[in-house]
TORTORMAR-990221 format. One line per 8 residues: for each residue x, y, z of N, C-alpha, C. Coordinates in Angstrom, 1 decimal, decimal comma. Example, Ala and Ser with C-alpha at 12.3 -4.5 7.8 and 13.67 -1.06 7.14 Angstrom:
13,2:-5,7:7,8:12,3:-4,5:7,8:13,2:-3,3:7,8  12,8:-2,2:7,1:13,7:-1,1:7,1:12,9:0,0:7,9
// end
This chain:
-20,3:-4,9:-8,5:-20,8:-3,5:-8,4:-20,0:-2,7:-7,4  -19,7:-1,5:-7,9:-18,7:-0,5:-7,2:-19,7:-0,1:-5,6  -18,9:-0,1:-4,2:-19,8:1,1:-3,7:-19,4:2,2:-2,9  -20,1:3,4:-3,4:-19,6:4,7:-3,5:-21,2:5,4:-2,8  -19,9:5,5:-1,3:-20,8:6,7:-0,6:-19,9:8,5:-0,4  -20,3:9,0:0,0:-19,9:10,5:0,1:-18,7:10,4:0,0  -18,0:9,6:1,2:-16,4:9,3:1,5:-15,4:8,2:1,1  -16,5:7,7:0,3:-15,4:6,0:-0,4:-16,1:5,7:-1,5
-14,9:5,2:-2,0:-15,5:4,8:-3,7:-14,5:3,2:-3,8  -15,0:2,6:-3,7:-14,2:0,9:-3,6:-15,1:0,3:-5,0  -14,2:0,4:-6,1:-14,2:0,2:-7,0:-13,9:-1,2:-8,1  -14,5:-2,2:-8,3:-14,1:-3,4:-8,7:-13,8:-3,8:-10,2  -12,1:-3,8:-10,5:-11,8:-4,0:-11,4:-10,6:-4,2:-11,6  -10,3:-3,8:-12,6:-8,5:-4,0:-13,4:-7,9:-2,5:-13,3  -7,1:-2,2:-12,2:-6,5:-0,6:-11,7:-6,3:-0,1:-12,6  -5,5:-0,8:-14,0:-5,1:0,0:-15,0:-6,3:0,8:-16,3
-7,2:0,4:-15,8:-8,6:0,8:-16,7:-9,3:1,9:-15,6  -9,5:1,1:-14,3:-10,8:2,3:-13,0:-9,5:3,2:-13,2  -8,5:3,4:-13,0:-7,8:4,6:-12,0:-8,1:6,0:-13,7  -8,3:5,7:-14,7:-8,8:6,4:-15,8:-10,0:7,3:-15,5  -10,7:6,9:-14,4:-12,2:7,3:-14,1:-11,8:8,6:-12,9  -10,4:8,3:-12,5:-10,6:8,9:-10,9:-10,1:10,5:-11,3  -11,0:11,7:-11,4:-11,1:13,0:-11,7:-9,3:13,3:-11,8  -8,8:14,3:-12,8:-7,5:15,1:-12,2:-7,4:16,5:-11,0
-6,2:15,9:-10,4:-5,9:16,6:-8,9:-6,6:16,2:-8,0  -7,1:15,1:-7,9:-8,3:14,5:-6,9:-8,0:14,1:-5,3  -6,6:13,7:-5,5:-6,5:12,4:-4,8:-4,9:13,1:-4,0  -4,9:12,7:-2,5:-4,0:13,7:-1,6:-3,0:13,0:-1,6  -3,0:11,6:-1,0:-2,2:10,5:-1,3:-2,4:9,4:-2,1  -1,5:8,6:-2,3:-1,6:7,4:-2,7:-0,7:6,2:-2,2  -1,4:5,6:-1,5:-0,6:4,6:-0,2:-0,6:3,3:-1,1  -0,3:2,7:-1,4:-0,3:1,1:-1,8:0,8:0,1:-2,0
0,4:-0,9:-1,4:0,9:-2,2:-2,1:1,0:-3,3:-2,9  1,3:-3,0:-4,1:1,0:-3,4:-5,4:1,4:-4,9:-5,6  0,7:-6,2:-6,1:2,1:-7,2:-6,7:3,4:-7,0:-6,6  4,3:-7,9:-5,8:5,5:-7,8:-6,3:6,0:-8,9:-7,1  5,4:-9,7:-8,0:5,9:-10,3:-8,9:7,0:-11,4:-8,6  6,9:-11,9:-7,0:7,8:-12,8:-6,6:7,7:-13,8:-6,3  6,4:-14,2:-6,5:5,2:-15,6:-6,0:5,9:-16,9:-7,2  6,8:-18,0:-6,0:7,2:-19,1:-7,1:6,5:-20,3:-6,4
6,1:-21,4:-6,9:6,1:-22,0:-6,8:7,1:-23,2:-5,8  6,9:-23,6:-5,0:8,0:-24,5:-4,2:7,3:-25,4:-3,1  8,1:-26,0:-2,7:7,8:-26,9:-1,5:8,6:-26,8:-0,1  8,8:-25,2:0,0:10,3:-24,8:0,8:9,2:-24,4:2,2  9,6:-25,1:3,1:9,0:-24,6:4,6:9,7:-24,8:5,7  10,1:-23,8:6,1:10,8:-23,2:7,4:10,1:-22,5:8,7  11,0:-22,4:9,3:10,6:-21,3:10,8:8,3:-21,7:11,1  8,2:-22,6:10,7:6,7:-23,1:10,2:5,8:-21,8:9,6
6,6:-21,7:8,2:6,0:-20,8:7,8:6,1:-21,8:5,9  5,5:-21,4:5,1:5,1:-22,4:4,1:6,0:-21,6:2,8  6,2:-21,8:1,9:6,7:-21,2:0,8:6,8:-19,6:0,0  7,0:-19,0:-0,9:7,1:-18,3:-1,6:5,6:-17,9:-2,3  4,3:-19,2:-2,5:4,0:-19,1:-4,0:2,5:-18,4:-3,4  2,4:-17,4:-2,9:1,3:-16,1:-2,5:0,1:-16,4:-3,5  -0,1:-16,8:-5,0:-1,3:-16,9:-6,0:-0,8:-16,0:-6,8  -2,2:-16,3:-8,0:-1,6:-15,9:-9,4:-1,9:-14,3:-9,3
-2,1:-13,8:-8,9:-2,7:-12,2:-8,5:-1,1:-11,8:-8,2  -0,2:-12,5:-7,9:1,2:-12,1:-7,8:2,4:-12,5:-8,6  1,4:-12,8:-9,9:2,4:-13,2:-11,1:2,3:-12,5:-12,3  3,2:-11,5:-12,6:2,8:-11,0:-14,1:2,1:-9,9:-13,8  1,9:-9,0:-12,7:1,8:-7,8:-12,7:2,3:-6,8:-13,5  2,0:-5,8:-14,2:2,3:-4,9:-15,1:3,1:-3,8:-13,7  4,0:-3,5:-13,8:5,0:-2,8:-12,5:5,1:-1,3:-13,4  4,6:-0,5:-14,3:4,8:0,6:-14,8:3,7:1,1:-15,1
2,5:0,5:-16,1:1,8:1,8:-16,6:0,9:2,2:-16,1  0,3:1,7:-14,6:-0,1:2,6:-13,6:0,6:3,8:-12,7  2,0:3,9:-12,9:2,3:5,2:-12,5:2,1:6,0:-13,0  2,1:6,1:-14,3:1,7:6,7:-15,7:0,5:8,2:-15,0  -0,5:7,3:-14,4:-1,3:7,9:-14,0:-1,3:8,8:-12,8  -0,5:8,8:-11,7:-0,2:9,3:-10,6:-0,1:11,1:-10,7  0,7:11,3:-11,8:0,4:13,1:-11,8:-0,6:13,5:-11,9  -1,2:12,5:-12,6:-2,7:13,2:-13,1:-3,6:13,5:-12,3
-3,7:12,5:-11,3:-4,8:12,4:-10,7:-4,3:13,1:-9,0  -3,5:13,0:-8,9:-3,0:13,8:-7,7:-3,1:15,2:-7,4  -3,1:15,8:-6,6:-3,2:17,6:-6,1:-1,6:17,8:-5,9  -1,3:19,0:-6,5:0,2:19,4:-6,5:1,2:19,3:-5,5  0,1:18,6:-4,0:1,1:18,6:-2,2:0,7:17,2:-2,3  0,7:16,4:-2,9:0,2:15,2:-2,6:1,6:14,2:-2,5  1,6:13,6:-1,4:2,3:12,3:-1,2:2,4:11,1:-1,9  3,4:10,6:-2,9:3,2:9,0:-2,8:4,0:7,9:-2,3
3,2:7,3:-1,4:4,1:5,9:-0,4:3,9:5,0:-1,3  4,5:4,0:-1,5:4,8:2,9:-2,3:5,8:1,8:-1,8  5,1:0,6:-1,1:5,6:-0,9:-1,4:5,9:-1,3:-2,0  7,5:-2,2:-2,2:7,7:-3,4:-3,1:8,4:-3,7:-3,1  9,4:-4,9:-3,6:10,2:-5,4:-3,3:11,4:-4,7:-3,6  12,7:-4,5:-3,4:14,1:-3,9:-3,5:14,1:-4,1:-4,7  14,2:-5,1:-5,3:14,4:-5,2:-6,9:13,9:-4,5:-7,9  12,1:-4,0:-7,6:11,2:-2,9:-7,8:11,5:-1,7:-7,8
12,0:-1,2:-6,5:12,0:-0,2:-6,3:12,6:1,0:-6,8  13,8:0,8:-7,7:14,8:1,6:-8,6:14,0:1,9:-9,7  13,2:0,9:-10,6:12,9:1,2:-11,4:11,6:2,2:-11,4  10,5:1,5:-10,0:9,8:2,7:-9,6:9,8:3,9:-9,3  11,0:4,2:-9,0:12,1:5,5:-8,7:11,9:6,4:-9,9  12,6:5,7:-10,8:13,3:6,1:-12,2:12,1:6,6:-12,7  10,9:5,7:-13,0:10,3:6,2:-13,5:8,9:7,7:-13,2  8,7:7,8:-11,8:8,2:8,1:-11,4:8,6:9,9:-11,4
10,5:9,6:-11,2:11,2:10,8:-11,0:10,7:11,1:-13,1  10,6:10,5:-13,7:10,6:11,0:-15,3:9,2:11,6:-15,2  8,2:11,5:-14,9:6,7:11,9:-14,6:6,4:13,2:-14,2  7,6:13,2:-13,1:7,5:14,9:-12,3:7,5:14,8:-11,0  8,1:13,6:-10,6:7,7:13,5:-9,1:9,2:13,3:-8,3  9,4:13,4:-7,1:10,9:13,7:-6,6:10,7:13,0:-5,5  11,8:12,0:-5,4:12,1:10,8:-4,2:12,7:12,0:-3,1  12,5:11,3:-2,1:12,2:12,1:-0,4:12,4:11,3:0,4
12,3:10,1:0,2:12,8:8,8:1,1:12,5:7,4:1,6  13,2:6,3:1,8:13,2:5,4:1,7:12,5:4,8:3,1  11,8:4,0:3,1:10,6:3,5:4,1:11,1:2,2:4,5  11,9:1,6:5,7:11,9:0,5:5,8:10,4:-0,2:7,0  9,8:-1,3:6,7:9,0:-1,9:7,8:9,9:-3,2:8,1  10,3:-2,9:9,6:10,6:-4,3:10,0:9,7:-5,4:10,8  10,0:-6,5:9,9:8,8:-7,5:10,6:9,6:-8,6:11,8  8,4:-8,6:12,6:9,0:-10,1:13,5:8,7:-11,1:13,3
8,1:-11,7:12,3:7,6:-12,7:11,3:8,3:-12,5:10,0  10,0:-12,6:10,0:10,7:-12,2:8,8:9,8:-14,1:7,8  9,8:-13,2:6,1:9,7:-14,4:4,9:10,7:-15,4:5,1  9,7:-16,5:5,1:10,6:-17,9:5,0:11,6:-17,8:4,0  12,8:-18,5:4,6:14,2:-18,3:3,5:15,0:-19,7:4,4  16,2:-20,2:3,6:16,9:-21,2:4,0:18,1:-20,5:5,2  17,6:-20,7:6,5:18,5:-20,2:7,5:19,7:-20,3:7,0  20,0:-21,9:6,9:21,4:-22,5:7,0:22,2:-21,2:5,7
21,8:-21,0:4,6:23,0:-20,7:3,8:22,5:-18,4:3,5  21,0:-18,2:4,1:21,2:-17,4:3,4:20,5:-16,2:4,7  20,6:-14,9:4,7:20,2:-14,0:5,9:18,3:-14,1:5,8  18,0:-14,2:6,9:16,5:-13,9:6,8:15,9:-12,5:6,5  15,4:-12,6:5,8:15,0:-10,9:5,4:13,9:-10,8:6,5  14,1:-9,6:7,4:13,0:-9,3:8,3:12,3:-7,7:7,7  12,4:-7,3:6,4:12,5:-5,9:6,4:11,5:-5,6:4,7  10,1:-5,3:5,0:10,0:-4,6:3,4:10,2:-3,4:3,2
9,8:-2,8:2,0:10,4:-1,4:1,9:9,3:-0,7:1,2  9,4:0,5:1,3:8,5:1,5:0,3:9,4:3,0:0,2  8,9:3,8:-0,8:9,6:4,9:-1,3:8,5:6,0:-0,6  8,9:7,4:-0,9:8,2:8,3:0,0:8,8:9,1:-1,5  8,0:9,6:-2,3:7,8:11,0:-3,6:6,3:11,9:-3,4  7,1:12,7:-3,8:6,0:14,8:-3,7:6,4:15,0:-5,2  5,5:15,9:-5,2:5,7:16,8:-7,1:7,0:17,6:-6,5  7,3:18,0:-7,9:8,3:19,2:-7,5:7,7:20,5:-7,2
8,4:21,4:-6,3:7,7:22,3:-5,5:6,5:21,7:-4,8  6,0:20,8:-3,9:5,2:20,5:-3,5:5,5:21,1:-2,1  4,7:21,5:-1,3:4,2:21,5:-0,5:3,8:20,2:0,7  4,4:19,5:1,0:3,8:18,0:0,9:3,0:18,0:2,7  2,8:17,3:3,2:2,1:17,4:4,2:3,5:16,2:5,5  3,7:16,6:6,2:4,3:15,6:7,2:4,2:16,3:8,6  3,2:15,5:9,4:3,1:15,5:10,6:3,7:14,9:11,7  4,8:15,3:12,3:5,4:14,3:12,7:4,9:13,5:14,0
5,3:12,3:14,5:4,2:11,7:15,4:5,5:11,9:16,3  6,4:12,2:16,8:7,2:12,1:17,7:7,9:13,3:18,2  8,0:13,2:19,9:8,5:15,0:20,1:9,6:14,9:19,9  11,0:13,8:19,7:12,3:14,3:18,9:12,2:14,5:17,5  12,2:12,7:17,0:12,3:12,7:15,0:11,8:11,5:14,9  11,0:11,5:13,8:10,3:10,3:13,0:11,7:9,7:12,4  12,2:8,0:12,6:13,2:7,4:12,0:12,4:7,1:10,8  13,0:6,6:9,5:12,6:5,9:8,4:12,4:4,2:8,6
12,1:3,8:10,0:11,7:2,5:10,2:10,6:2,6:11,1  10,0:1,3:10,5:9,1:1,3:11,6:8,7:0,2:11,5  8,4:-0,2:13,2:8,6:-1,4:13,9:7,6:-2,4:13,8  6,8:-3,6:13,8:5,6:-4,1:13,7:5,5:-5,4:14,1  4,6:-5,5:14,3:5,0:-7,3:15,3:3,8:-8,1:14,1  3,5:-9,4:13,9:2,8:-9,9:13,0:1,0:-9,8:13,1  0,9:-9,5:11,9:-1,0:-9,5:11,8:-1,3:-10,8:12,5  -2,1:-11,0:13,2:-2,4:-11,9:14,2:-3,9:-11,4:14,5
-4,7:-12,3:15,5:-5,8:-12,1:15,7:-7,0:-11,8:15,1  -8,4:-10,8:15,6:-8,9:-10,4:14,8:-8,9:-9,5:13,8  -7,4:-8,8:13,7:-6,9:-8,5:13,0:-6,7:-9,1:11,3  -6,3:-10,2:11,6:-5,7:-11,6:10,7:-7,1:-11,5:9,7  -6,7:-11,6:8,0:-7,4:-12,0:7,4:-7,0:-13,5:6,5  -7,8:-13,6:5,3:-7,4:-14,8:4,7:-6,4:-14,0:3,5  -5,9:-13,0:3,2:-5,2:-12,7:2,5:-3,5:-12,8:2,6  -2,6:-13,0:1,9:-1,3:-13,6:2,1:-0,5:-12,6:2,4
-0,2:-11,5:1,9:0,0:-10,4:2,4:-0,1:-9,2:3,2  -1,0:-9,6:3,9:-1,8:-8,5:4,8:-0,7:-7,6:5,0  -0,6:-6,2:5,3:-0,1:-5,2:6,1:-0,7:-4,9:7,2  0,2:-4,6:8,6:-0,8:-4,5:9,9:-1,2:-3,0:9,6  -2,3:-2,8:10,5:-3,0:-1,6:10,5:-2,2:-0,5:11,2  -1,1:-0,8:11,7:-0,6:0,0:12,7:0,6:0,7:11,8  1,1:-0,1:11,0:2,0:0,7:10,3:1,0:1,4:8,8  -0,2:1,1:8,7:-0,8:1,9:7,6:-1,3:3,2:8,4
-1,8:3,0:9,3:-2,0:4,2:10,1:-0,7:5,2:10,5  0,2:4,8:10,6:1,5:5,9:11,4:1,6:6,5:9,7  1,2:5,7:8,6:1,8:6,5:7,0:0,7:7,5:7,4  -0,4:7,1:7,1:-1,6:8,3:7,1:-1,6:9,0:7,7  -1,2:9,2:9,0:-1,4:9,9:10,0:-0,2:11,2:9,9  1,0:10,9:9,2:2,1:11,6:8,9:1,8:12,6:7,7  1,0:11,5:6,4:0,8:12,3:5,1:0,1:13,0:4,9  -1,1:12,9:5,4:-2,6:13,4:5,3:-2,7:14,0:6,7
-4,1:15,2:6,1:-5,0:15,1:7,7:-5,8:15,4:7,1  -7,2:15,4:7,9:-8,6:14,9:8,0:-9,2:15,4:7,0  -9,8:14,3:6,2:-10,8:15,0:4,9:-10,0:14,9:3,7  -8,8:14,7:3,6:-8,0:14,1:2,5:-8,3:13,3:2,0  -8,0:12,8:1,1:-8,6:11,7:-0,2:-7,2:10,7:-0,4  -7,3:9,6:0,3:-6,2:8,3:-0,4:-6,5:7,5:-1,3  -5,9:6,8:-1,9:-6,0:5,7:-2,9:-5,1:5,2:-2,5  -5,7:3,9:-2,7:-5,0:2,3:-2,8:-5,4:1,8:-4,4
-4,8:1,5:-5,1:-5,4:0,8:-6,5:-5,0:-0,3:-6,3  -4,8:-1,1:-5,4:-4,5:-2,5:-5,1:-4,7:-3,1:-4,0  -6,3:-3,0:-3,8:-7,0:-2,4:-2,4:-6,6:-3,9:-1,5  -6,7:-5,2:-1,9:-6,1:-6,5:-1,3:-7,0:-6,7:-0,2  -6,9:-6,7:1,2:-7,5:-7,0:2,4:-8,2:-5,9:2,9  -7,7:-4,1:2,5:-8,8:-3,2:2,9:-8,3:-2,8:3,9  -7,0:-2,5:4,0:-6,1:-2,1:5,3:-5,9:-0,9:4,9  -5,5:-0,4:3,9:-5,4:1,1:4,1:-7,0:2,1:4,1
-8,2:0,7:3,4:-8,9:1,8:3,7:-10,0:1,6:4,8  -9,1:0,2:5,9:-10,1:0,9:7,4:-9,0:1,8:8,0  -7,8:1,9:7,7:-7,1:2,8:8,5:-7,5:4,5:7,8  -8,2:4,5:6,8:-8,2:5,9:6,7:-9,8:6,4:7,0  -10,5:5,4:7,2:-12,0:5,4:7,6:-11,5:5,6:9,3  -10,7:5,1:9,9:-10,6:5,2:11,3:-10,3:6,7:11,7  -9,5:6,9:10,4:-8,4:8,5:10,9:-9,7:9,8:10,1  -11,0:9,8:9,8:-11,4:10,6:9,0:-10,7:11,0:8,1
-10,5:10,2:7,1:-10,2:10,7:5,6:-11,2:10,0:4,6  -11,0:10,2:3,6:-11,7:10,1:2,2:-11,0:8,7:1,6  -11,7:7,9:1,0:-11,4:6,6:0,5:-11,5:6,1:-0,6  -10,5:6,1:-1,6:-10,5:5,5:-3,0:-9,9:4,2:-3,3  -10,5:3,2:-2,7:-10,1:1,6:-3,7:-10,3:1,1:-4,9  -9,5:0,3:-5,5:-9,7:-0,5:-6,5:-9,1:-2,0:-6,7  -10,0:-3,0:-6,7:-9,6:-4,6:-6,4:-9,6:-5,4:-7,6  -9,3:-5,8:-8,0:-9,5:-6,7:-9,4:-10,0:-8,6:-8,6
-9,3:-8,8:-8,3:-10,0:-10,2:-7,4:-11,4:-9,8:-6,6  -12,1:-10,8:-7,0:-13,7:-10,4:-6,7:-13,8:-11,0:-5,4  -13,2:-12,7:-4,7:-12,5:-12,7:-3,1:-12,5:-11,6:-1,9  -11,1:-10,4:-2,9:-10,5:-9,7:-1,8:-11,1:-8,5:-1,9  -11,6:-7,8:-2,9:-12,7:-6,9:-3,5:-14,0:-7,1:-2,1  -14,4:-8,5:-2,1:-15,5:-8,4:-0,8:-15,0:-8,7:0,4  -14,2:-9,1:0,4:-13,3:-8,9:1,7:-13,0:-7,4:2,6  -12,3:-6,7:1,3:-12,3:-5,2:1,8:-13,5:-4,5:1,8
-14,9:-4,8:1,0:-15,8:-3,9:1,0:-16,5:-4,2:2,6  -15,9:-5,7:2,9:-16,9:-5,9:4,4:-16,0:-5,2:5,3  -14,7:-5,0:5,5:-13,8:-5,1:6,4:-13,9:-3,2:6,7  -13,8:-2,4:5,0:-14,5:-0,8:5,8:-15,5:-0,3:5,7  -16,4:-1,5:5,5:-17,7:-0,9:5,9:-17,9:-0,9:7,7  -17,5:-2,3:7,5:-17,5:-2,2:9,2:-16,5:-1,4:10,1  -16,0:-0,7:9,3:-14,8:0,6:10,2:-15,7:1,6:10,3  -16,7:1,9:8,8:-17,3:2,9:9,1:-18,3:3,2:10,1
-18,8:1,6:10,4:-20,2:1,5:11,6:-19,4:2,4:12,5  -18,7:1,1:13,3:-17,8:1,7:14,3:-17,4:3,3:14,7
// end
């Protein structure tokens, strides 16, 4: 069962069916981290960190016809941040620029917990990535958090503590918050359609914004419904 108060609507299902429901021009941003379709199977562990194989929620993701829906449901200044792997990301480019929307820039997060990889023969990737797209003629919203210049990186040390969930990809709170805080201001409406552990939507419950999830794992689905409800006590 979905639940939907004044300011959040966390929604449980298959993204490519709920995001149908969510009104046109609704929605300010759209922050997410979607599948990246890289989860293999192996027995490879390094740096004491364990393999590649994240679960099947990371195999055979449909990587297109949810953008489909992004004009629609967006307001003409609206932001979209988007996670995913480098190999993703051109094509999410491509397609997104065909839709009506215009790339603006490339997001690196560097981690200090870089993904397990074979030191000896190959570089450790310490770095994911997301895109930054506005409509054309948008208006888009950027606040900057710094009295010189906001760089296109940003720094993060590992989810740890009470922070730490049981989800394999967590994003820390601190880099979902510096997005929000840049794209949006208060009373804005974000979406995540790949709501996972609920990080972008206690970071946008923390910052007074408006909250639109959608989870297809019924696990991470209660996971996030516990994780901002209890942002909202707070």
């Amino acid at each position: 069962m979905d639940l939907v108060t004044e300011d959040l609507n966390l929604m449980f299902g298959d993204c490519l069916e709920r995001m149908k429901e969510i009104p046109d021009g609704s929605v300010d941003m759209v922050l997410t981290d979607p599948p990246y379709n890289i989860s293999k199977s192996n027995r490879f562990k390094t740096m004491g960190r364990s393999g590649l194989d994240f679960g099947n929620w990371d195999k055979d993701f449909n990587q297109k016809s949810w953008l489909l829906e992004l004009h629609r449901i967006t307001t003409k200044n609206a932001t979209i941040v988007i996670f995913n792997t480098f190999q993703n990301i051109t094509d999410t480019q491509r397609i997104l620029e065909g839709e009506g929307f215009i790339y603006k820039d490339f997001i690196v997060m560097q981690k200090s917990n870089p993904m397990p990889r074979n030191r000896n023969r190959r570089y450790v990737n310490a770095c994911e990535y997301a895109i930054f797209l506005v409509k054309k003629k948008a208006k888009w919203c950027f606040n900057r958090l710094s009295d010189n210049y906001d760089t296109n990186v940003i720094k993060t040390s590992v989810v740890s503590g009470k922070e730490k969930t049981k989800h394999t990809t967590q994003k820390p709170i601190n880099v979902i918050k510096s997005l929000v805080l840049r794209h949006t201001n208060e009373t804005n409406t974000i979406l995540d359609f790949t709501m996972g552990s609920g990080t972008t939507g206690v970071a946008a419950v923390n910052l007074n914004r408006k909250f639109i999830g959608i989870e297809l794992d019924s696990n991470y689905y209660g996971l996030s419904c516990e994780r901002i409800t209890e942002a909202v006590i707070r």
